[in-house]
VEXLUM-884350 format. One record per residue: residue number from 1; residue in three letters; x, y, z of N, C-alpha, C, O, CB in turn. Coordinates in steps of 0.2 Angstrom, whole numbers, plus 2048, in hexadecimal, padded with zeros to 3 digits. Glycine has a CB too. Example, Ala and Ser with C-alpha at 12.3 -4.5 7.8 and 13.67 -1.06 7.14 Angstrom:
<recs>
<rec num="1" residu="ALA" n_east="842" n_north="7E4" n_up="827" ca_east="83E" ca_north="7EA" ca_up="827" c_east="842" c_north="7F0" c_up="827" o_east="847" o_north="7EF" o_up="82A" cb_east="839" cb_north="7EA" cb_up="82D"/>
<rec num="2" residu="SER" n_east="840" n_north="7F5" n_up="823" ca_east="844" ca_north="7FB" ca_up="824" c_east="840" c_north="800" c_up="827" o_east="843" o_north="806" o_up="828" cb_east="846" cb_north="7FD" cb_up="81D"/>
</recs>
This chain:
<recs>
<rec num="1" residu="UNK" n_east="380" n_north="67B" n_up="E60" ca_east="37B" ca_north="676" ca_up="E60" c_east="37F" c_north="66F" c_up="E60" o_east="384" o_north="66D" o_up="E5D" cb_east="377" cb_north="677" cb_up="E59"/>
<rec num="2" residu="UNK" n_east="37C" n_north="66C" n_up="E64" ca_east="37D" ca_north="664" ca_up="E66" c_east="37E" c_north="660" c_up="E5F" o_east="37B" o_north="663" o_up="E5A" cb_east="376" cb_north="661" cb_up="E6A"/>
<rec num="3" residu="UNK" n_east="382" n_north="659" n_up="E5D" ca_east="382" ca_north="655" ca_up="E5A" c_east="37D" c_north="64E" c_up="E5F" o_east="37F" o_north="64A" o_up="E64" cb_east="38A" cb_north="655" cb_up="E58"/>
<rec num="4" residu="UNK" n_east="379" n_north="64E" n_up="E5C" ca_east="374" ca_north="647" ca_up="E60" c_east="377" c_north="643" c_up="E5E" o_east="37A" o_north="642" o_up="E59" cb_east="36D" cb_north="646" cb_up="E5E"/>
<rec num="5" residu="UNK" n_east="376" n_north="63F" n_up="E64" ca_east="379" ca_north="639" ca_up="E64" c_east="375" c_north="635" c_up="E61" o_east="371" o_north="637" o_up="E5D" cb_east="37C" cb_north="638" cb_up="E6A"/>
<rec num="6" residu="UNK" n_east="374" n_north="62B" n_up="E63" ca_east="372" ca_north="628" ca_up="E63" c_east="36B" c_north="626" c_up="E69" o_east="365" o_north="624" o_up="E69" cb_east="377" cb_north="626" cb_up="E62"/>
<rec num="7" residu="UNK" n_east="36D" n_north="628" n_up="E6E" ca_east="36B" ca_north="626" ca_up="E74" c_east="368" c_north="62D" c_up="E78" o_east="36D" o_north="631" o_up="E78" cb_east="370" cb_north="622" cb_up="E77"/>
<rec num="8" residu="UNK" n_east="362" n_north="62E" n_up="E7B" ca_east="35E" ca_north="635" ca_up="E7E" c_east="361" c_north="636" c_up="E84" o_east="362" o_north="63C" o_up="E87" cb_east="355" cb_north="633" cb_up="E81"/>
<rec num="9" residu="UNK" n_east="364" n_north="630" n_up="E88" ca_east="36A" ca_north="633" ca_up="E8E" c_east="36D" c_north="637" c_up="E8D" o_east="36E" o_north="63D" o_up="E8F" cb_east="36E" cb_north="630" cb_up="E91"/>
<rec num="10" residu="UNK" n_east="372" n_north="632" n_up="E88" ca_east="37A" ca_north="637" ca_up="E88" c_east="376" c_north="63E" c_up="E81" o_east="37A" o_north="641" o_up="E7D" cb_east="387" cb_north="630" cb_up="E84"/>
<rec num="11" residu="UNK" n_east="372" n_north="63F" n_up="E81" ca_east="370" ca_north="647" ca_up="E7E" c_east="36C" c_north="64A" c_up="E84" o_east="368" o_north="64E" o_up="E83" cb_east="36B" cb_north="647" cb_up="E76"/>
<rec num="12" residu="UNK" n_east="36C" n_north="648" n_up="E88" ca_east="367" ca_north="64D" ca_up="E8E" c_east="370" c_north="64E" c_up="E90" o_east="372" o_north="654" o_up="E90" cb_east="360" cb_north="647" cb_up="E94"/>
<rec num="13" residu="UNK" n_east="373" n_north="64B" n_up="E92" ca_east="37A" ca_north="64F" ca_up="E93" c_east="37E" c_north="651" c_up="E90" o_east="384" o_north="651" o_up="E91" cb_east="37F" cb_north="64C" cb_up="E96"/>
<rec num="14" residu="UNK" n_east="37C" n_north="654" n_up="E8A" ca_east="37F" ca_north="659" ca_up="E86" c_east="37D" c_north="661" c_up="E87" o_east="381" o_north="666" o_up="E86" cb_east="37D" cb_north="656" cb_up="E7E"/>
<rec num="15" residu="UNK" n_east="375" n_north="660" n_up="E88" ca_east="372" ca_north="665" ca_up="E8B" c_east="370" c_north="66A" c_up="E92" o_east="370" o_north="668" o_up="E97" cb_east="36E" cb_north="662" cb_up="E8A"/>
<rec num="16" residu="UNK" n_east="371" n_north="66E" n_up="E90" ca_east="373" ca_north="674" ca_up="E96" c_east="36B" c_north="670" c_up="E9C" o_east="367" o_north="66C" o_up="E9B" cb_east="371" cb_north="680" cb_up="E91"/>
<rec num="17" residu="UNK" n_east="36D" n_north="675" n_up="EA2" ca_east="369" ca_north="671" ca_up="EA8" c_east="362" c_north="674" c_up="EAA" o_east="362" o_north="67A" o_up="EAB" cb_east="36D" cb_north="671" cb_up="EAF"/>
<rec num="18" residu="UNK" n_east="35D" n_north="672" n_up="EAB" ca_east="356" ca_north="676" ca_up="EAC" c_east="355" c_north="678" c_up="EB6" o_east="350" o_north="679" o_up="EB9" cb_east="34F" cb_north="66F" cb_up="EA8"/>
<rec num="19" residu="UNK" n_east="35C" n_north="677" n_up="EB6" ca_east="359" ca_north="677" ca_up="EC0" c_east="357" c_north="67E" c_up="EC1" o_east="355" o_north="680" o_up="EC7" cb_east="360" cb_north="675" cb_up="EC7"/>
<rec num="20" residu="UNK" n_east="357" n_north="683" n_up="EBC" ca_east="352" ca_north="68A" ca_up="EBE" c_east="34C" c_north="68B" c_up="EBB" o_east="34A" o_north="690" o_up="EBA" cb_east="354" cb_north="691" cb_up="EBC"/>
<rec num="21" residu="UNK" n_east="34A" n_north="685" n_up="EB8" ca_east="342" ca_north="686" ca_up="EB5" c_east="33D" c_north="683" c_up="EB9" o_east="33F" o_north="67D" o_up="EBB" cb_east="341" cb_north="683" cb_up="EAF"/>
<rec num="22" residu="UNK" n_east="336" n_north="685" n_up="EBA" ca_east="331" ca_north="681" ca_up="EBC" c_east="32E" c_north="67E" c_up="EB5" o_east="32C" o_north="678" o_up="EB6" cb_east="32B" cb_north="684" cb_up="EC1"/>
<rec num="23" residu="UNK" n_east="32E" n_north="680" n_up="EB1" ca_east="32A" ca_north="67C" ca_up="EAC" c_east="32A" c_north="682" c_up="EA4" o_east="32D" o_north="688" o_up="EA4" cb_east="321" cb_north="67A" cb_up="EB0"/>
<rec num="24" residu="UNK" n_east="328" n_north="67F" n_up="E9F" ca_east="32A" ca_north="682" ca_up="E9B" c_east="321" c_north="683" c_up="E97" o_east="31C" o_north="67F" o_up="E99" cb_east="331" cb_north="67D" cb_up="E98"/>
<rec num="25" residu="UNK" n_east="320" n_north="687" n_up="E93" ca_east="318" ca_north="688" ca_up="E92" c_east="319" c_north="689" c_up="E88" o_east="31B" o_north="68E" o_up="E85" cb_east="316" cb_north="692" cb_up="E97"/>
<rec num="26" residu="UNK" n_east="317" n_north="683" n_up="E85" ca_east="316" ca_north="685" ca_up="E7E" c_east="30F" c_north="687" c_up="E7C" o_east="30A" o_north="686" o_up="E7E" cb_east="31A" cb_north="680" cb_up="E7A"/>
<rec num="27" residu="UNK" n_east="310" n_north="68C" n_up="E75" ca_east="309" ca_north="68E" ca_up="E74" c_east="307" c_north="68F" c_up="E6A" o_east="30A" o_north="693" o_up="E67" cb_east="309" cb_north="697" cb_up="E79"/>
<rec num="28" residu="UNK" n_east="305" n_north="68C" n_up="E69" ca_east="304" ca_north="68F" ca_up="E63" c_east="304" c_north="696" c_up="E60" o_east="303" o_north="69B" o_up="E64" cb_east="2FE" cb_north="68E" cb_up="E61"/>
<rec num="29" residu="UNK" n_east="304" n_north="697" n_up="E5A" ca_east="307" ca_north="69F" ca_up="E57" c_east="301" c_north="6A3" c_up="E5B" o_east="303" o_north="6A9" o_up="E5D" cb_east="307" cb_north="6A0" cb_up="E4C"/>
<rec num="30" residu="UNK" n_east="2FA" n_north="6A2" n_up="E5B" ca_east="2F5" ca_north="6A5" ca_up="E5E" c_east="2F7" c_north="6A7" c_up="E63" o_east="2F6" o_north="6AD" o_up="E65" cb_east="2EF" cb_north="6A1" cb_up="E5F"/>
<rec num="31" residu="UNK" n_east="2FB" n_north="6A2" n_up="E67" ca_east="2FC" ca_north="6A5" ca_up="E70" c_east="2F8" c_north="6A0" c_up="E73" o_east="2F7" o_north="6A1" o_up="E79" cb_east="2F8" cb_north="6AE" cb_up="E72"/>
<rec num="32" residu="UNK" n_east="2F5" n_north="69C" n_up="E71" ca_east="2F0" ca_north="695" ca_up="E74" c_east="2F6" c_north="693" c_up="E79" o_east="2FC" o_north="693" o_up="E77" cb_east="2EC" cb_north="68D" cb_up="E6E"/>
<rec num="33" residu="UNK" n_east="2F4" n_north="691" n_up="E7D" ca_east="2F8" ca_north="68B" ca_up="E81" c_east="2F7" c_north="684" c_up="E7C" o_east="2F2" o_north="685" o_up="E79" cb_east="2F5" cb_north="689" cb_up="E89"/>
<rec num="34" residu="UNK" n_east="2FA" n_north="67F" n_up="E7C" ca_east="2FC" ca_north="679" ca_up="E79" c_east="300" c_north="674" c_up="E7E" o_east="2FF" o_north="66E" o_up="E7E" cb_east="301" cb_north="67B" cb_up="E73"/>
<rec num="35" residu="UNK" n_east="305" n_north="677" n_up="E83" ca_east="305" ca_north="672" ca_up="E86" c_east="30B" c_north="674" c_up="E8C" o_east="30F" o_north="678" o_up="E8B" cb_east="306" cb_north="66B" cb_up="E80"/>
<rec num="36" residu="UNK" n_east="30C" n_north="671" n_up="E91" ca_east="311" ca_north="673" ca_up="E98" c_east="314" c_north="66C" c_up="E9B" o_east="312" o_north="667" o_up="E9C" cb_east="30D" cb_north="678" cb_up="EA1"/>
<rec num="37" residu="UNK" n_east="31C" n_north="66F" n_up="E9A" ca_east="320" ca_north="669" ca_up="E9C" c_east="322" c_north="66A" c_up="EA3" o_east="324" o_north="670" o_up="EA3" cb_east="326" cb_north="668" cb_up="E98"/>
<rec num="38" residu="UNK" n_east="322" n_north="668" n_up="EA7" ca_east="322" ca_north="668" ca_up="EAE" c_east="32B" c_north="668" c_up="EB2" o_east="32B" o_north="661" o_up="EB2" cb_east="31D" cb_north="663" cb_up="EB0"/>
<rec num="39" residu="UNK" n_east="32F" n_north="669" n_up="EB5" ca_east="336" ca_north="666" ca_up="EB7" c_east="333" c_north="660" c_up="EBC" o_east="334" o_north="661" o_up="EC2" cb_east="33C" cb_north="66E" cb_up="EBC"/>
<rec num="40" residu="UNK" n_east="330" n_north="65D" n_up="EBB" ca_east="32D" ca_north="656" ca_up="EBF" c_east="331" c_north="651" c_up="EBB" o_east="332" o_north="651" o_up="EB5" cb_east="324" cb_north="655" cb_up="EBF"/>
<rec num="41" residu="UNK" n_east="333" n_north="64C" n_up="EC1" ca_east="336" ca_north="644" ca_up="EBC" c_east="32E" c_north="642" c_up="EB9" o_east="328" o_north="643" o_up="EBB" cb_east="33A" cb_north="63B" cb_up="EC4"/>
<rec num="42" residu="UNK" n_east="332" n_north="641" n_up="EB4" ca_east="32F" ca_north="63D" ca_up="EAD" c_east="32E" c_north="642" c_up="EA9" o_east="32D" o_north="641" o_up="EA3" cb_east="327" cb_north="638" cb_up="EAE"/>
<rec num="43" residu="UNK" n_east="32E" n_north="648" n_up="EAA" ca_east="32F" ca_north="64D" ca_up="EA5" c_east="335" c_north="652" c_up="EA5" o_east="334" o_north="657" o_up="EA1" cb_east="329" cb_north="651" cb_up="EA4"/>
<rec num="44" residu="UNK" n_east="33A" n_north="651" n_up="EA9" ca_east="340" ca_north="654" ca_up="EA7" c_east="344" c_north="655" c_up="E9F" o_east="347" o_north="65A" o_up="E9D" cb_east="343" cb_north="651" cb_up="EAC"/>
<rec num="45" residu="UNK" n_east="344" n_north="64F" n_up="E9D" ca_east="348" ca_north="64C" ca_up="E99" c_east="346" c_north="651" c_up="E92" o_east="34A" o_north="654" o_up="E8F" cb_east="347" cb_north="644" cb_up="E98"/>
<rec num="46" residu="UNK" n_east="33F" n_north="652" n_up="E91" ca_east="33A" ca_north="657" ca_up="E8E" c_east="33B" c_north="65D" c_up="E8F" o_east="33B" o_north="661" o_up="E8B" cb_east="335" cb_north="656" cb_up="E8F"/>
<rec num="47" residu="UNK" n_east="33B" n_north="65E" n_up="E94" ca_east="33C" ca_north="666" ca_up="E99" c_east="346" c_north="666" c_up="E95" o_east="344" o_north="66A" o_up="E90" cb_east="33C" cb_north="664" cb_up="EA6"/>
<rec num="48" residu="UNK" n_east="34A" n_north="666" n_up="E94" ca_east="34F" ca_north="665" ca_up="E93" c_east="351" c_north="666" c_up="E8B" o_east="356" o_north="668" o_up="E88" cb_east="350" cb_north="660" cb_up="E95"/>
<rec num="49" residu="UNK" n_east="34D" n_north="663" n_up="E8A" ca_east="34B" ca_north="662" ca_up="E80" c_east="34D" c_north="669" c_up="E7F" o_east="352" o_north="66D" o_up="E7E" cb_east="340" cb_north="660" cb_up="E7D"/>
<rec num="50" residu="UNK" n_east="344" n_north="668" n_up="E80" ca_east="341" ca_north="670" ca_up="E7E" c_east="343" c_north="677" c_up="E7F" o_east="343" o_north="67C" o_up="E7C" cb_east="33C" cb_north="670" cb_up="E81"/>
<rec num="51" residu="UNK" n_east="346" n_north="675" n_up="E88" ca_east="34B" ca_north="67C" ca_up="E8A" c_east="351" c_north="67D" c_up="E83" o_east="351" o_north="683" o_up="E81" cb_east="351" cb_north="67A" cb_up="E92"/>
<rec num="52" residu="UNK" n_east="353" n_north="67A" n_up="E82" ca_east="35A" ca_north="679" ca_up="E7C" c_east="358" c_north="679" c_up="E76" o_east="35B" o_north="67B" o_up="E71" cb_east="35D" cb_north="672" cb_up="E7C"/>
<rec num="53" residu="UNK" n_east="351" n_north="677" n_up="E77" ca_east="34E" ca_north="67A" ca_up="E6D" c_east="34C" c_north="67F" c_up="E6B" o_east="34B" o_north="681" o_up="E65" cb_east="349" cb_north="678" cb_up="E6A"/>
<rec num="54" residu="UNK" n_east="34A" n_north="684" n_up="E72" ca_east="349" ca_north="689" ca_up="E72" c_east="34C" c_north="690" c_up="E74" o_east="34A" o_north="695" o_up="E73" cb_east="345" cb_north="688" cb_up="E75"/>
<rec num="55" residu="UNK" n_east="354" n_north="68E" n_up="E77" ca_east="35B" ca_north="691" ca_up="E77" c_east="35E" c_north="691" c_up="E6F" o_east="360" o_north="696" o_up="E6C" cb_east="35F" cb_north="68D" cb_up="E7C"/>
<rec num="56" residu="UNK" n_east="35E" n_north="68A" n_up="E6C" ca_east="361" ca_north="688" ca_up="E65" c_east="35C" c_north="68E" c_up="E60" o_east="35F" o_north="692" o_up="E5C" cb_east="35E" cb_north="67E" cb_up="E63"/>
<rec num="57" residu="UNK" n_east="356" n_north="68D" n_up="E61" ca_east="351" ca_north="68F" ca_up="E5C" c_east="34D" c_north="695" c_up="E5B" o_east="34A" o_north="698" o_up="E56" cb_east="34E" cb_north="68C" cb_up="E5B"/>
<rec num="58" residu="UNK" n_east="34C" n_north="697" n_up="E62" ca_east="348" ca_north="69B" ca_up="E64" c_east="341" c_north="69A" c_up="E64" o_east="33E" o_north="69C" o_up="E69" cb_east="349" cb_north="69F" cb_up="E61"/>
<rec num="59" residu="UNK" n_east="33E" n_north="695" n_up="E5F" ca_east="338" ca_north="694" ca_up="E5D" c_east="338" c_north="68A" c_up="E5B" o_east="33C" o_north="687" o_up="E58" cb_east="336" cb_north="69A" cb_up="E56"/>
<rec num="60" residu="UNK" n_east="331" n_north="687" n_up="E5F" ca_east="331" ca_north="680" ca_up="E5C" c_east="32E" c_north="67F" c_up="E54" o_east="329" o_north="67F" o_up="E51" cb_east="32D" cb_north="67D" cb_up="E62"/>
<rec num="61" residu="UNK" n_east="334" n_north="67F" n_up="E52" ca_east="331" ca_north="67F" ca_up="E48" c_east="333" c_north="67A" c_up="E46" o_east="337" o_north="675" o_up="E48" cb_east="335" cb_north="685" cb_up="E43"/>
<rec num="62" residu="UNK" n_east="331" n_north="67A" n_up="E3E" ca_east="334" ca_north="672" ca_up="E3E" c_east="33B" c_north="672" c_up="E3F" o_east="33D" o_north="66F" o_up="E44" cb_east="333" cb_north="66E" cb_up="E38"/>
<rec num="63" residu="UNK" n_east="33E" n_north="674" n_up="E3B" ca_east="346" ca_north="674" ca_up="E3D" c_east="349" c_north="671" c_up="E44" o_east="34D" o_north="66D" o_up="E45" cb_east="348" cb_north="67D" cb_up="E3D"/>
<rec num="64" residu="UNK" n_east="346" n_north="674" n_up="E4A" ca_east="347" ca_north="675" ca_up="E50" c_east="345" c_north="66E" c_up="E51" o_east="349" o_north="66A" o_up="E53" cb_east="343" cb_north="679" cb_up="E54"/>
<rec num="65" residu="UNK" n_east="33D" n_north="66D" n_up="E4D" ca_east="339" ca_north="665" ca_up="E50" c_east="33E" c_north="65F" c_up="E4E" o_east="340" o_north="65A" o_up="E52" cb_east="330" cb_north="663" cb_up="E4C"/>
<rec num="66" residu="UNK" n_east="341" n_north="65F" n_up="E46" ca_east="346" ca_north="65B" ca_up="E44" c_east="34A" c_north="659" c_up="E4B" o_east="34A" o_north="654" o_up="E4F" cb_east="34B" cb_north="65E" cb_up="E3E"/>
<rec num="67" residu="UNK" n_east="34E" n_north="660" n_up="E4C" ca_east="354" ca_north="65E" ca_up="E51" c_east="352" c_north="65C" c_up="E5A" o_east="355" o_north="65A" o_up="E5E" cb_east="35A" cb_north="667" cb_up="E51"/>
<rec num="68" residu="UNK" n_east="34D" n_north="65D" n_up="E5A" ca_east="34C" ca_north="65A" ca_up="E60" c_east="348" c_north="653" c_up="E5F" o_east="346" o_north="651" o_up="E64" cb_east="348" cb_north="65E" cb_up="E65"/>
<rec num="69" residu="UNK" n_east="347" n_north="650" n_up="E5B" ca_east="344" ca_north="649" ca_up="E58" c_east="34C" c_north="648" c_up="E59" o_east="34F" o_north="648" o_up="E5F" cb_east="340" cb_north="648" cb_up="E51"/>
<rec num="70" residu="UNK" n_east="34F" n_north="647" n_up="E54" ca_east="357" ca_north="646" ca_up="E57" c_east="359" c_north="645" c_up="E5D" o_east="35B" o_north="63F" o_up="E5F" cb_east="35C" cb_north="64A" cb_up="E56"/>
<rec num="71" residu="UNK" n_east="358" n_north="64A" n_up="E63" ca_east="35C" ca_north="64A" ca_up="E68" c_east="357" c_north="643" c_up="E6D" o_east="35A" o_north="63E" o_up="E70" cb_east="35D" cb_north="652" cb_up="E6C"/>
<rec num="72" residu="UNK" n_east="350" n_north="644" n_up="E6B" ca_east="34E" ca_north="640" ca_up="E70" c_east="34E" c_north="638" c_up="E6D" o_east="34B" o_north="633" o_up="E6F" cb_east="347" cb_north="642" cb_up="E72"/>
<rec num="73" residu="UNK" n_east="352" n_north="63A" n_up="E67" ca_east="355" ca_north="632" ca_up="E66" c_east="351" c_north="62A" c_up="E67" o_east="34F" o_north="628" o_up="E61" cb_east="35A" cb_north="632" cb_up="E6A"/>
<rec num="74" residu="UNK" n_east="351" n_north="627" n_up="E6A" ca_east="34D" ca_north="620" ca_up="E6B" c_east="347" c_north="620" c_up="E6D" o_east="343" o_north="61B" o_up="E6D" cb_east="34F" cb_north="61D" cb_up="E6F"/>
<rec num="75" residu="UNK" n_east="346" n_north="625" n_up="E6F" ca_east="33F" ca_north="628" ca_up="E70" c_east="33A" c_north="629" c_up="E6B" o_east="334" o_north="628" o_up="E6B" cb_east="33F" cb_north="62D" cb_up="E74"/>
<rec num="76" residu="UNK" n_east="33F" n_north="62E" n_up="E66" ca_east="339" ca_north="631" ca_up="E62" c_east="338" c_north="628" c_up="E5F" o_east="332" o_north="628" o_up="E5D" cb_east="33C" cb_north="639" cb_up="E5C"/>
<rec num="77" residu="UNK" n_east="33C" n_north="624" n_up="E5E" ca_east="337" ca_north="620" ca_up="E59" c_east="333" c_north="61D" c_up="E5C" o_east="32D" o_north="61D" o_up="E5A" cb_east="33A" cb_north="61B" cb_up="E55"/>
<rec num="78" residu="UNK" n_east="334" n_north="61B" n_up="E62" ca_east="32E" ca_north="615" ca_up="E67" c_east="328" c_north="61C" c_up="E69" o_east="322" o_north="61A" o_up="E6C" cb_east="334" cb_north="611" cb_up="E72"/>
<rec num="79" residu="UNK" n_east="329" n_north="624" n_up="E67" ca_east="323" ca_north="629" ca_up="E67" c_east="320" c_north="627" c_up="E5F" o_east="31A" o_north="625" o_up="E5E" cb_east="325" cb_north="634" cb_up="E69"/>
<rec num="80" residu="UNK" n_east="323" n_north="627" n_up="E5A" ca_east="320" ca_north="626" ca_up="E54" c_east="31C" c_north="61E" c_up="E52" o_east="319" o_north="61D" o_up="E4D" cb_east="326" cb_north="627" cb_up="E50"/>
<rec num="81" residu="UNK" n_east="31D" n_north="619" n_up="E58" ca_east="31B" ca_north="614" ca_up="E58" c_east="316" c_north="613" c_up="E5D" o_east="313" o_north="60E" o_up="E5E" cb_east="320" cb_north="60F" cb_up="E57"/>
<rec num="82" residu="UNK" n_east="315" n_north="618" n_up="E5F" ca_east="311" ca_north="618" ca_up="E64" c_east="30D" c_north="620" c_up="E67" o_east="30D" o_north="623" o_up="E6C" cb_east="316" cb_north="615" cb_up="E68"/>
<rec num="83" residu="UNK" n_east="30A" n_north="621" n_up="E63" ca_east="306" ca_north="628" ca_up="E62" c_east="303" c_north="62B" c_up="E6A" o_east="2FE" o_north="628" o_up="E6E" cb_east="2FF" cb_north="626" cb_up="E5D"/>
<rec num="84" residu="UNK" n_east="305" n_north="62E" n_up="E6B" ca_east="301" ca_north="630" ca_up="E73" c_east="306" c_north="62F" c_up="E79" o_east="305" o_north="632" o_up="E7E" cb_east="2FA" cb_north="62A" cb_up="E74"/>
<rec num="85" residu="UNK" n_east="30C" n_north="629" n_up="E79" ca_east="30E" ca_north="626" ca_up="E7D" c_east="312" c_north="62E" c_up="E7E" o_east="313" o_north="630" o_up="E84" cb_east="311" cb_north="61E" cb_up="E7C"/>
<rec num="86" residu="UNK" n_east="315" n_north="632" n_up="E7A" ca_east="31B" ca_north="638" ca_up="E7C" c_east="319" c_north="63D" c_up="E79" o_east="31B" o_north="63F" o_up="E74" cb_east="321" cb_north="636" cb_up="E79"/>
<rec num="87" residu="UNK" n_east="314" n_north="640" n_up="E7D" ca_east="30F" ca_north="646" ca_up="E79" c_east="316" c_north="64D" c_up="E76" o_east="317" o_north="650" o_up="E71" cb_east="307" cb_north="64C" cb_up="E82"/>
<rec num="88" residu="UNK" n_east="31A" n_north="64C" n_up="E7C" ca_east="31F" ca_north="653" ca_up="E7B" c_east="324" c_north="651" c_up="E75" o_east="327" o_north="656" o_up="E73" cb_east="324" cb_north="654" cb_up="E83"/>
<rec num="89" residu="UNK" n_east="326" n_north="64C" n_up="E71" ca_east="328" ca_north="64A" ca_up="E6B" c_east="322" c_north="649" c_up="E65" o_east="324" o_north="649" o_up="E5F" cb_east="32A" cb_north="643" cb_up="E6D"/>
<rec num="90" residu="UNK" n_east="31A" n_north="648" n_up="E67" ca_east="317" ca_north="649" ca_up="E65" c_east="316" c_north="64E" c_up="E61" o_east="315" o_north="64E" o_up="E5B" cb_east="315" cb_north="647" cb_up="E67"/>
<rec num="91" residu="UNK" n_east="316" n_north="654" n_up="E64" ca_east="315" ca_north="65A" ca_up="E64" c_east="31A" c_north="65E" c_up="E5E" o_east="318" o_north="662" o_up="E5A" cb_east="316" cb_north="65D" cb_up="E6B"/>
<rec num="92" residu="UNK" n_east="323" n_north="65B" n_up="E5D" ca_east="326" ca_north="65C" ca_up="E5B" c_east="324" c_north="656" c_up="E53" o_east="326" o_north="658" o_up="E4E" cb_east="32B" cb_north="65D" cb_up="E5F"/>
<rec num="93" residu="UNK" n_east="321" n_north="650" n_up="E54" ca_east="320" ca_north="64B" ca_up="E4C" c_east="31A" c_north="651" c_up="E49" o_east="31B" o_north="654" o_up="E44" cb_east="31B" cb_north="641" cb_up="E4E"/>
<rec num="94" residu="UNK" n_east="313" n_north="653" n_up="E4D" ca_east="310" ca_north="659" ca_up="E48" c_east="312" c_north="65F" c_up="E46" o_east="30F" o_north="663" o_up="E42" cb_east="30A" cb_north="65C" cb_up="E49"/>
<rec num="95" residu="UNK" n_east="317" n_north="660" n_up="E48" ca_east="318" ca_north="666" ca_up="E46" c_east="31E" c_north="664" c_up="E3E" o_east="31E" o_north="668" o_up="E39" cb_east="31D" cb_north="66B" cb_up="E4D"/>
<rec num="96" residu="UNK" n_east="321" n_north="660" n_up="E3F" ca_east="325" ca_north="65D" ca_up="E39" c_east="31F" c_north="65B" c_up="E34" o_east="321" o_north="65D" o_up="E2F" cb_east="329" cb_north="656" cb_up="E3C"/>
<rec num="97" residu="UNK" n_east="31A" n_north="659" n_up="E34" ca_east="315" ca_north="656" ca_up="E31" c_east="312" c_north="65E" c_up="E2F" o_east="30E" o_north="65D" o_up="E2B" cb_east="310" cb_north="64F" cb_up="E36"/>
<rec num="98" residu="UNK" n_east="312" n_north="663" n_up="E30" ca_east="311" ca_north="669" ca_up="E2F" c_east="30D" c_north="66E" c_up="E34" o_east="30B" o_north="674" o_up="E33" cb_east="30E" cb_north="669" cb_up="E29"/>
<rec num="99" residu="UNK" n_east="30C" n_north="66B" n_up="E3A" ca_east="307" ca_north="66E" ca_up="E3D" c_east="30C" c_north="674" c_up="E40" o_east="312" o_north="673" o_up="E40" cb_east="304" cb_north="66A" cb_up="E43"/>
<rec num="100" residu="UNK" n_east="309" n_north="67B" n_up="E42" ca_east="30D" ca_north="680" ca_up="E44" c_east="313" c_north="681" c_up="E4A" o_east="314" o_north="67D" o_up="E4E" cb_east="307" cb_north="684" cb_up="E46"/>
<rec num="101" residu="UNK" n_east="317" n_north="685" n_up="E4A" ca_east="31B" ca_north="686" ca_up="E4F" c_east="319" c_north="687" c_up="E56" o_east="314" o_north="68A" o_up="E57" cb_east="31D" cb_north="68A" cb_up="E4E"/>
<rec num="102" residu="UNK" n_east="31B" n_north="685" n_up="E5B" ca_east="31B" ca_north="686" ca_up="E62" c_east="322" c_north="68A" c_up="E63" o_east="328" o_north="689" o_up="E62" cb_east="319" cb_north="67F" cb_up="E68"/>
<rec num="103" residu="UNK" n_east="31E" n_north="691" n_up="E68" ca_east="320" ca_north="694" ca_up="E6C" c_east="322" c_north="694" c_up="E74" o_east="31E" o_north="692" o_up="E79" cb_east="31E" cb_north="696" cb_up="E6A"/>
<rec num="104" residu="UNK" n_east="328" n_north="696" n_up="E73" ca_east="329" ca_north="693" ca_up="E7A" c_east="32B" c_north="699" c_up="E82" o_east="32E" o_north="69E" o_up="E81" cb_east="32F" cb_north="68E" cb_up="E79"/>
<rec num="105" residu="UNK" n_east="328" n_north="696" n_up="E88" ca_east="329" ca_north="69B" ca_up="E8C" c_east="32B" c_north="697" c_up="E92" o_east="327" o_north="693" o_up="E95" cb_east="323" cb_north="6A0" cb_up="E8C"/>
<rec num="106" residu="UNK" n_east="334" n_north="69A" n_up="E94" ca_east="334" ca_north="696" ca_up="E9A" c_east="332" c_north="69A" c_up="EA1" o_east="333" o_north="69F" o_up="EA3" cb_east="33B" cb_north="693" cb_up="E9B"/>
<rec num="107" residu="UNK" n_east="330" n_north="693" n_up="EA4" ca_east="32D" ca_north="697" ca_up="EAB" c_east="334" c_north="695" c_up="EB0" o_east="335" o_north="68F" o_up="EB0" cb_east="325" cb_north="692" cb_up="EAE"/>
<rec num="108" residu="UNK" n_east="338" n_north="69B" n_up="EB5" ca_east="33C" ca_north="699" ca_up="EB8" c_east="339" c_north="697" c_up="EBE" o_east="333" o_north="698" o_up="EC0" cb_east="340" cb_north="69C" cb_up="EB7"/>
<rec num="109" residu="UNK" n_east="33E" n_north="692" n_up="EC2" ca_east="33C" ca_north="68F" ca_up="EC8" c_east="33B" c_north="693" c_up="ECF" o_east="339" o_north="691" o_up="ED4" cb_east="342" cb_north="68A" cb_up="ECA"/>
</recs>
């Protein structure tokens, strides 16, 4: 497991590489869909996270949600000051606040 740094860059280069995924599929304990990160720019960096929280953890829990609030570092606060603007950080602040685990399923490329 990674030591986060300060900064979302140099922790995205700590992180193993997503060039065999198309997208990544999380789902509530039900099996609902919740939500799909795509390997498209503007959601790589997410796609990257998640791949790694979900190697780290197996499951998105809080434990998991803590340590990827860390990684995405400067982000997570400008998502906490700003509700909506970073749904995929979002996703990891309710689950801290107690909302259930996401499950994760990667889709390869």
């Amino acid at each position: 497991m990674i030591q986060p740094t300060e900064t979302f860059k140099d922790n995205l280069s700590l992180l193993p590489s997503i060039e065999t995924l198309a997208r990544i599929e999380l789902s509530d304990p039900d099996g609902n869909p919740v939500a799909s990160i795509e390997n498209q720019p503007g959601k790589q960096g997410s796609l990257v996270v998640y791949q790694y929280l979900f190697q780290e953890f197996g499951v998105i829990d809080a434990k998991a949600a803590t340590h990827g609030l860390a990684v995405f570092a400067e982000h997570t606060i400008d998502a906490k000051a700003r509700p909506g603007a970073h749904p995929n950080i979002d996703h990891l602040l309710a689950i801290i606040e107690g909302g259930k685990p996401l499950s994760v399923k990667l889709i390869p490329a």
